[in-house]
C-alpha positions as CSV (number, residue, x, y, z in Angstrom):
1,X,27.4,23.0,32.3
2,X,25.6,23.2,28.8
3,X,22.6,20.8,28.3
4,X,22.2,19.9,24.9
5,X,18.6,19.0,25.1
6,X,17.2,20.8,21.8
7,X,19.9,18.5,19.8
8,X,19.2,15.3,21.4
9,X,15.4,14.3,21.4
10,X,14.2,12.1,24.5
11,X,12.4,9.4,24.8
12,X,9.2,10.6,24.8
13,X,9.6,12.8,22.0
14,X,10.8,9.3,20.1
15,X,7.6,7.3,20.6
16,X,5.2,10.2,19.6
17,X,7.3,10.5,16.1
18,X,7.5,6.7,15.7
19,X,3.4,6.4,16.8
20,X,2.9,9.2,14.4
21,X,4.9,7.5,11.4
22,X,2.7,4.3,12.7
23,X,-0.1,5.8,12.2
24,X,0.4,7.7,9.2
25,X,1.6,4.1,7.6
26,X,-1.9,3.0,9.2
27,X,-3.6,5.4,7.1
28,X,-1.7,4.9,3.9
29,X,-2.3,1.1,3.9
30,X,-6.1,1.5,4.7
31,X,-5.9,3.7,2.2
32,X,-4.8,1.1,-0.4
33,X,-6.9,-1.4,0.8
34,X,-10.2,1.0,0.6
35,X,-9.1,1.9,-3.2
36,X,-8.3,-2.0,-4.1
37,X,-11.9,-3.1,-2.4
38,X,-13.3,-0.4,-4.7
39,X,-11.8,-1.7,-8.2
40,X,-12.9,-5.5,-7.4
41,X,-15.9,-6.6,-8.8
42,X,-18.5,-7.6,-6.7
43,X,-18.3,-11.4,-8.3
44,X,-21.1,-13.0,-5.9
45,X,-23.6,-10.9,-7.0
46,X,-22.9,-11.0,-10.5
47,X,-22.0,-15.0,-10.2
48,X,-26.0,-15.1,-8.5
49,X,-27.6,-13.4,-11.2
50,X,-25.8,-15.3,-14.0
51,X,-27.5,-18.6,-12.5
52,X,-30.8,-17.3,-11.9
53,X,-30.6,-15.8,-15.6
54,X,-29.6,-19.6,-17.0
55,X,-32.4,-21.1,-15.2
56,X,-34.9,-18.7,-16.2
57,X,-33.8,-19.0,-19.7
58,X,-33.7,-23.0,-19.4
59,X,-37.4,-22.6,-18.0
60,X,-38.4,-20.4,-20.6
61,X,-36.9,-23.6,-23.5
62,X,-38.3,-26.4,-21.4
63,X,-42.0,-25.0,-21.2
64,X,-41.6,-24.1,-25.1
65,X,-40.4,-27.4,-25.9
66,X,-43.4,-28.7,-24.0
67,X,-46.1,-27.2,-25.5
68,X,-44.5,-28.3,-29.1
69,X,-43.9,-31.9,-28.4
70,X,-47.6,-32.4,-28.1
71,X,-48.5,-31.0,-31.5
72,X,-46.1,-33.5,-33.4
73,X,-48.7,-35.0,-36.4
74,X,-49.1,-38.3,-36.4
């Protein structure tokens, strides 16, 4: 009788290549994910300092208009 045991891989030999494929397609997507996160825009900071820039700046208009308004000759 012959065994033909290098041919024919058993089970155990099965689920390490399929966990290693899993994992290597783990990796891969990570991966992906890591290098999309990185070419987003961090919009919430940049959306915060937009606002805080337009108030300042509508401050800065309303305390100039304020000081002009009282000079108006009469």
């Amino acid at each position: 009788m012959t065994d033909r045991t290098d041919d024919a891989p058993n089970e155990i030999l099965a689920a390490a290549k399929d966990a290693k494929a899993h994992a290597a397609a783990a990796a891969e997507a990570v991966a992906e994910a890591a290098e999309d996160a990185a070419k987003r825009w961090p919009l919430a900071k940049i959306g915060l300092g937009v606002g805080i820039g337009s108030a300042a700046i509508a401050a800065a208009a309303l305390y100039a208009d304020r000081s002009r308004s009282k000079k108006k000759p009469k």
